[in-house]
C-alpha positions in Angstrom: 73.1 26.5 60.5 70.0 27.7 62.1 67.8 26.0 58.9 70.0 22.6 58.9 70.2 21.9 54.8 67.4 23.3 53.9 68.1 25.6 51.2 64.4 26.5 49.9 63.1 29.9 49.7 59.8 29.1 51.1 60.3 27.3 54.9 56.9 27.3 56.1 55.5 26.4 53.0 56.5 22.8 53.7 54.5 22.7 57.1 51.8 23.8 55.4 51.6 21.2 52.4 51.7 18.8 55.1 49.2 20.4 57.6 46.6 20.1 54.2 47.8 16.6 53.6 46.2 16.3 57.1 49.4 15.5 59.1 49.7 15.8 63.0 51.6 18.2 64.0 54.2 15.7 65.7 54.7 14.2 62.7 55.4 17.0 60.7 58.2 18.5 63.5 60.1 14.8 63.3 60.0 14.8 59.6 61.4 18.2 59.5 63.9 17.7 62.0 64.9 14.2 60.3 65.0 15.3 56.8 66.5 19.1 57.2 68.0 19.0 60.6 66.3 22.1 61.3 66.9 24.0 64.8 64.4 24.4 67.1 63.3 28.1 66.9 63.6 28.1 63.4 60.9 25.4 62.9 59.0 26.6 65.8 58.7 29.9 63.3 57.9 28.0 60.0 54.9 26.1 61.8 53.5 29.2 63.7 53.5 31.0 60.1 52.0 28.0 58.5 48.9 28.4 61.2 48.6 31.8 60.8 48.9 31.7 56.6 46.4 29.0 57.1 43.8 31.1 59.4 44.4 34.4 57.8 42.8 32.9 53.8 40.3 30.6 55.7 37.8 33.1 54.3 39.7 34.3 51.0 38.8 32.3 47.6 42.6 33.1 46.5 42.7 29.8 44.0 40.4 31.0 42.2 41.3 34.8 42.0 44.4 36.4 41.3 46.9 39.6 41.9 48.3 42.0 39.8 52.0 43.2 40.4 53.0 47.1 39.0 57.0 47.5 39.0 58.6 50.7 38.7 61.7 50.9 38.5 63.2 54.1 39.1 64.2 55.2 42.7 66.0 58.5 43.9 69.5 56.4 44.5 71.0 53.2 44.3 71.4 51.7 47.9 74.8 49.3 48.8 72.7 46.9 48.9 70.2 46.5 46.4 69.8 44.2 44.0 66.5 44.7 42.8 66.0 46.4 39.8 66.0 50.0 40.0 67.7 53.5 38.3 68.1 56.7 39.2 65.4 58.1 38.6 67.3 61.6 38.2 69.1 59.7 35.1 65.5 59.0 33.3 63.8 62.1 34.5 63.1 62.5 30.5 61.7 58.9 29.9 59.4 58.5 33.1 56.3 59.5 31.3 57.6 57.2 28.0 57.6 54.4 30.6 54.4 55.1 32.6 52.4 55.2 28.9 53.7 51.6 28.0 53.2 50.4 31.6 49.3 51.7 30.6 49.2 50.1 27.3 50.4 46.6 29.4 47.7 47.6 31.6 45.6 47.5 29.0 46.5 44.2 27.6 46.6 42.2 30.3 43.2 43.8 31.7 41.3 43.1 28.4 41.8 39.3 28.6 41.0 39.1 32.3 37.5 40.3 32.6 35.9 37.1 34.5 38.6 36.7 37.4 38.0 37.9 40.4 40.9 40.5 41.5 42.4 40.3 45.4 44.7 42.3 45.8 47.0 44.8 43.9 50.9 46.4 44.6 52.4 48.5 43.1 56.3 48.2 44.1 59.6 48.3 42.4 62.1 50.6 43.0 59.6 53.2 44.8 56.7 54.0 42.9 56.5 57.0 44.7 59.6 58.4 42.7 56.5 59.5 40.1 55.1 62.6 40.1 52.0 63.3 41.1 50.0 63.5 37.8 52.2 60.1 36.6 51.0 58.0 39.6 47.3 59.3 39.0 47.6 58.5 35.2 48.9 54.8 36.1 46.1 54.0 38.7 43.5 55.8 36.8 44.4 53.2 34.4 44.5 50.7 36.3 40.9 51.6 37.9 39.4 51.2 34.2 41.0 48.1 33.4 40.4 45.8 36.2 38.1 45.5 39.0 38.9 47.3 41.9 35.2 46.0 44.0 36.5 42.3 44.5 40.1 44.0 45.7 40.7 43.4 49.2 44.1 45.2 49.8 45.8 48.0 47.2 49.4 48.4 48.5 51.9 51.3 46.9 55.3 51.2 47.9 56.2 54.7 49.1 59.8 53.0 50.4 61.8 56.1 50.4 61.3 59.0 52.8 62.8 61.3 50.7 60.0 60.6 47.6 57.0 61.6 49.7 55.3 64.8 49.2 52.0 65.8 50.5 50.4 65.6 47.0 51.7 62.2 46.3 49.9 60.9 49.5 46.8 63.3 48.6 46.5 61.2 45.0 47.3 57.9 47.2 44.5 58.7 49.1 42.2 60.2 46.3 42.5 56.6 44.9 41.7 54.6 47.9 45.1 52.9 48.7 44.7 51.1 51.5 47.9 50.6 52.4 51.1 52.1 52.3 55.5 51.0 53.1 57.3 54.1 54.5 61.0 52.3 55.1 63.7 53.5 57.1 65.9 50.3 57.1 67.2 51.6 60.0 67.2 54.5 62.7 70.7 54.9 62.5 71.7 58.2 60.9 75.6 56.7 60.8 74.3 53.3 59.4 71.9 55.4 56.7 74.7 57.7 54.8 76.9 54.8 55.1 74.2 52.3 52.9 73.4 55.4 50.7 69.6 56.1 51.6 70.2 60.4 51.4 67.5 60.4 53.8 67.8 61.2 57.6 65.9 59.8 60.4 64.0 62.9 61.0 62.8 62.3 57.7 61.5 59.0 58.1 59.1 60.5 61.4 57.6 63.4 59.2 57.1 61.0 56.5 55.3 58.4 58.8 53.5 61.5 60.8 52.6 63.1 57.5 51.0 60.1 56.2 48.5 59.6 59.7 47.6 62.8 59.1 46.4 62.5 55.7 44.3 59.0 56.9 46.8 56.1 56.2 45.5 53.7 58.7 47.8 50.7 57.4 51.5 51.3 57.5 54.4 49.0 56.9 58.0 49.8 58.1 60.8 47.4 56.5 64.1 47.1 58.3 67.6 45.4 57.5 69.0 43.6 60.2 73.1 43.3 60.0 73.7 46.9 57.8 77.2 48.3 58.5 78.0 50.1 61.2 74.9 48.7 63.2 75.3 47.3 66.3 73.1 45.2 68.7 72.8 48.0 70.8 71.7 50.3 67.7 69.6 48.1 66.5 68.0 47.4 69.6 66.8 51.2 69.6 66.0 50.7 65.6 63.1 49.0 67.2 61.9 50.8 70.2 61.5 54.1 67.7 59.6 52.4 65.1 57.8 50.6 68.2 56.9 53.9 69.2 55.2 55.0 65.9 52.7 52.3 66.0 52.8 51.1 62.4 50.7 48.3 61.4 53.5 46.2 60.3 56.9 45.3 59.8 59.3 43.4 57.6 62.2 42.2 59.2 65.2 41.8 56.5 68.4 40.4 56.8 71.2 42.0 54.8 71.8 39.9 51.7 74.7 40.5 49.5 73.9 39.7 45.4 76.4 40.3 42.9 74.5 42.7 41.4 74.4 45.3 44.4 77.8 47.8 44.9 78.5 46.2 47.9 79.5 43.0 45.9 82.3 45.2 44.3 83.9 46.6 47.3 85.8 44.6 50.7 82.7 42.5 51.0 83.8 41.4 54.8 84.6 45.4 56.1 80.5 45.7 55.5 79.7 42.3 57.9 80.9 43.9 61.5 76.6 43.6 62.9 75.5 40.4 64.9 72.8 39.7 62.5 71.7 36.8 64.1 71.1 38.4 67.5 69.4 41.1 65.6 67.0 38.8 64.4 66.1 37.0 67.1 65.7 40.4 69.3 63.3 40.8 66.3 61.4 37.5 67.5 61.8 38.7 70.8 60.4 42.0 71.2 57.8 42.9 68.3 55.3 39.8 69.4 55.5 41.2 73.2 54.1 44.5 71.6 51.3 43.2 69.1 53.2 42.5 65.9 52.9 39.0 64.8 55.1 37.1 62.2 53.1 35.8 59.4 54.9 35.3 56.3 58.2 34.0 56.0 61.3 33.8 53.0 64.5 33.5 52.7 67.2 34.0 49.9 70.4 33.3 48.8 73.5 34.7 49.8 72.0 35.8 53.0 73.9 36.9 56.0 74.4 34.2 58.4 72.0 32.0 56.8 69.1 33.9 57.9 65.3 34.9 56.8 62.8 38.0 55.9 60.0 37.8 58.3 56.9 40.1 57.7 55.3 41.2 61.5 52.2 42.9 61.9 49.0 43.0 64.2 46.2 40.9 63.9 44.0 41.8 61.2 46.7 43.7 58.9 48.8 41.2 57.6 49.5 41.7 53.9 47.6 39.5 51.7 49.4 40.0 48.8 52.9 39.3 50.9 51.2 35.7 51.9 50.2 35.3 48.1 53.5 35.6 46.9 55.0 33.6 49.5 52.7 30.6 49.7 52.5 30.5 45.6 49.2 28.8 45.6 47.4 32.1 43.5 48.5 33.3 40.3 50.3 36.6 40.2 50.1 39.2 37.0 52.8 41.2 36.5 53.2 44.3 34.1 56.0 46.6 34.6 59.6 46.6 34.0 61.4 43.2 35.4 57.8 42.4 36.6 57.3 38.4 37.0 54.3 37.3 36.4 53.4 33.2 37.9 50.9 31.0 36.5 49.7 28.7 38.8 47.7 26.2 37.1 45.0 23.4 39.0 47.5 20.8 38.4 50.1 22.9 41.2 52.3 23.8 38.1 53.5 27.1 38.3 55.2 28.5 34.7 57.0 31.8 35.2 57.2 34.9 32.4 59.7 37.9 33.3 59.2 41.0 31.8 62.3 43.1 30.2 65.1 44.1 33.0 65.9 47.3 31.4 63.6 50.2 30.7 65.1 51.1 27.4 64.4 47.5 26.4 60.9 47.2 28.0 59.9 50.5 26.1 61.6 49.6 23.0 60.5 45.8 22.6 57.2 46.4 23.9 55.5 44.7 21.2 58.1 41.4 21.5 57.3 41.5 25.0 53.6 41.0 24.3 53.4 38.1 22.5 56.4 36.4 24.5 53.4 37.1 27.2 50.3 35.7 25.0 51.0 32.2 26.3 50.2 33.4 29.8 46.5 33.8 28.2 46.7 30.2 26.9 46.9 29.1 30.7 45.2 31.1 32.7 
């Protein structure tokens, strides 16, 4: 296996505990190759990631500051895929303003006791926030403008994921609200590749999406992809790359399929999905997107990934994702509010103590108040 035994979700994390501990680089590649039997290329990533983690918050004082997480968890379909938490949003088209006023009222909460902590960055993800309408997401951010503050925030992120859930007055209240940056994801350029993963968007969609977001002043754009979907090839994936190449995004996030038992692809013939050479698509990944500017700079992996592989996030200098580092290198403490938001403590000691919010959004409406004081100790810590 490409990682040897190492089975951690956070590679270059360990380079970098030992880069601070003031270890030479020689000695940190023997100790990883003795103790995980990692390949090569594989540590040659984590330790280029570590650098650049390192050189990118030089300048940040991110132990002493925080984030703040928004989930929302609605989305216009489920994809094959997925595991994350997210509904139709179709199927609670008559509670998405129910939830958005008791994702305010959390807002609230956790803003009131957080008034001297300085704020560094904000995303909103989920599911795709952009599922909202436009008066919902300028409710929510409204609120969230007079609950926290926004002049210490160095990067506010909103997931518009889906092609399909962009409108020209979602990106106008984006914009009215100073997001600085934006995810438009195709997964793929595949049109065969997209109906068969369930996206119900095309690949035209995804360039009048992206074009329609220049237009209106986006200047930081992320593009995720999946490497190893079904029906993708090498070849396919190969011209995946050059199109979103040619778009000029800012960044993009390399995924490799995963299969959880929660996604509908864990209830069908599992092994008819895994026909793509993941691991070539990968490392043409490696290959090609440093030769033309993009970077890798933050690094995970998870379980039950194809072929053993990672995530890596890409992007040129000077646009990497702060909050994608924060989360990754778990030295800052994370707020969460939303439904199945995670929220991580860390404390000066290193401990970090974790409090999930409700999965469900019947449950996180309906046991709001249960949900509050399971979330008072976070207060008691922080």
């Amino acid at each position: 296996m490409p990682w040897g035994d190492l089975t951690g979700i956070r590679p270059a994390k360990i380079p970098a505990l030992l880069y601070e501990e003031g270890k030479k680089e020689e000695e940190i590649r023997r100790y990883m190759k003795e103790t995980y039997m990692i390949s090569d290329e594989k540590l040659d990533l984590a330790m280029y990631i570590a650098k650049r983690e390192h050189e990118i918050l030089k300048d940040i004082n991110y132990k002493q500051g925080y984030s703040l997480y928004i989930g929302i968890p609605f989305c216009p379909t489920t994809c094959l895929y997925c595991s994350f938490t997210s509904y139709s949003v179709s199927f609670y088209k008559d509670k998405t303003d129910t939830y958005v006023d008791a994702l305010i009222k959390e807002i609230e909460y956790v803003g009131s006791r957080l008034k001297d902590r300085e704020l560094n960055s904000v995303y909103i993800g989920g599911g795709t926030p952009t599922t909202l309408e436009p008066y919902q997401l300028d409710k929510l951010i409204t609120a969230l403008k007079d609950n926290f503050d926004f002049s210490t925030v160095k990067e506010f992120t909103v997931e518009a994921g889906r092609p399909d859930s962009i409108t020209s007055d979602k990106l106008d209240m984006l914009k009215k609200h100073n997001v600085s940056r934006i995810s438009i994801n195709p997964q793929t350029m595949n049109q065969e590749t997209l109906d068969i993963i369930g996206r119900r968007h095309t690949v035209e969609q995804v360039i009048k999406a992206f074009n329609l977001a220049r237009k209106k002043g986006f200047d930081n754009i992320n593009m995720d992809l999946i490497a190893g979907l079904p029906s993708d090839t090498a070849e396919s994936y190969h011209q995946t790359l050059d199109r979103i190449i040619d778009l000029n995004p800012e960044s993009i996030t390399v995924h490799t399929l995963t299969i959880k038992r929660s996604a509908k692809i864990y209830e069908d013939d599992i092994e008819k999905y895994l026909t793509a050479p993941a691991s070539e698509m990968v490392n043409e990944s490696i290959r090609i997107l440093p030769e033309n500017g993009y970077l890798p700079y933050y690094l995970y992996r998870q379980k039950n990934t194809v072929e053993n592989l990672e995530n890596i996030g890409f992007a040129k200098k000077g646009r990497e994702s702060l909050y994608n580092i924060f989360i990754m290198d778990e030295t800052q403490t994370i707020l969460g509010a939303g439904c199945a938001a995670s929220t991580k403590i860390v404390q000066p000691n290193g401990k970090i103590t974790r409090i999930h919010n409700y999965k469900f959004p019947y449950e996180y409406i309906n046991r709001f108040d249960d949900l509050m004081r399971k979330k008072q100790i976070i207060y008691e810590l922080i």
